[in-house]
Every structure is written in C-alpha cells, then in structure tokens.
N, C-alpha and C positions, 0 to 999 in steps of 0.2 A: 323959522320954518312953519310951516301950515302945516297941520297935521288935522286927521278929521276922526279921531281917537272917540268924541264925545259921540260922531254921528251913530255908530254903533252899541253905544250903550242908551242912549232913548229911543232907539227903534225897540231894544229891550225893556225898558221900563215901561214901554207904550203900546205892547204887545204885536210889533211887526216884526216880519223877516223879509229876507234877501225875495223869496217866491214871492212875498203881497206884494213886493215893490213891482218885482216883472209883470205879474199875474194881470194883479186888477190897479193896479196904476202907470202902468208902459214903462219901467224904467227901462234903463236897457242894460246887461249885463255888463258892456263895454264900461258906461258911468260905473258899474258899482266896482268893476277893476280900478278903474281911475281912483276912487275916493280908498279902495284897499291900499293902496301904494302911495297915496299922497300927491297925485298928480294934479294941477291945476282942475277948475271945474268954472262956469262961468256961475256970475251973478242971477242970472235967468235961473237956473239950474239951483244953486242953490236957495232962490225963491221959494220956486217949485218943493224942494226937499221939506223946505219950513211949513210948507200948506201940506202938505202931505201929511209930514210926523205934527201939524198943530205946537210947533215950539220956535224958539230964538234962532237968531243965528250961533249964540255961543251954545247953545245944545247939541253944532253940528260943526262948528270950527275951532280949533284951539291954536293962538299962536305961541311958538314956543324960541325964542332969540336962539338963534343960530352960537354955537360954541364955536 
C-alpha cells in the first residue's frame, strides 16, 4: 500500500502548510484530500510536490506491503 504518511512530516520540517501549498503554489484542495486518504496521485503531480518541498521522492511516499 502507498501511503504518503512522510509527505506531511517534511512540509513540517520545511516549514510549509496545507494554505502555502493552495495560496502561493496552486495546489488544489481536491490533491491535498487525495494524498490525506491515500488515493492514487500521478507522477506529474508528485514531481511537482518534490520541486515545491525541494526533497525526494521517499520524503513524500512510503510503501508499506499490504498484510
């Protein structure tokens, strides 16, 4: 399972919030429901995420083997 658990702790550590992302980088609320809940996001998208927060991709995805 994907789960995007990290993407919220390096917008912390990198001093963003949920408002910088809408504000002054267009996310859109709908994306930040998606990544809350774990729903699929594209590769585009989570490009964008990595130039935005300046980090990896494993900064903002964690996969975790399905039980």
């Amino acid at each position: 399972m994907i789960t995007y658990e990290p993407f919220y702790e390096t917008m912390k550590q990198k001093g963003f919030t949920t408002y910088m992302l809408i504000t002054q980088y267009n996310i859109s609320r709908s994306l930040l429901d998606r990544l809350r809940h774990n729903k699929p996001i594209t590769t585009v998208t989570l490009n964008d995420l990595c130039n935005i927060l300046d980090c990896r991709v494993e900064d903002i995805v964690l996969y975790r083997k399905d039980i």
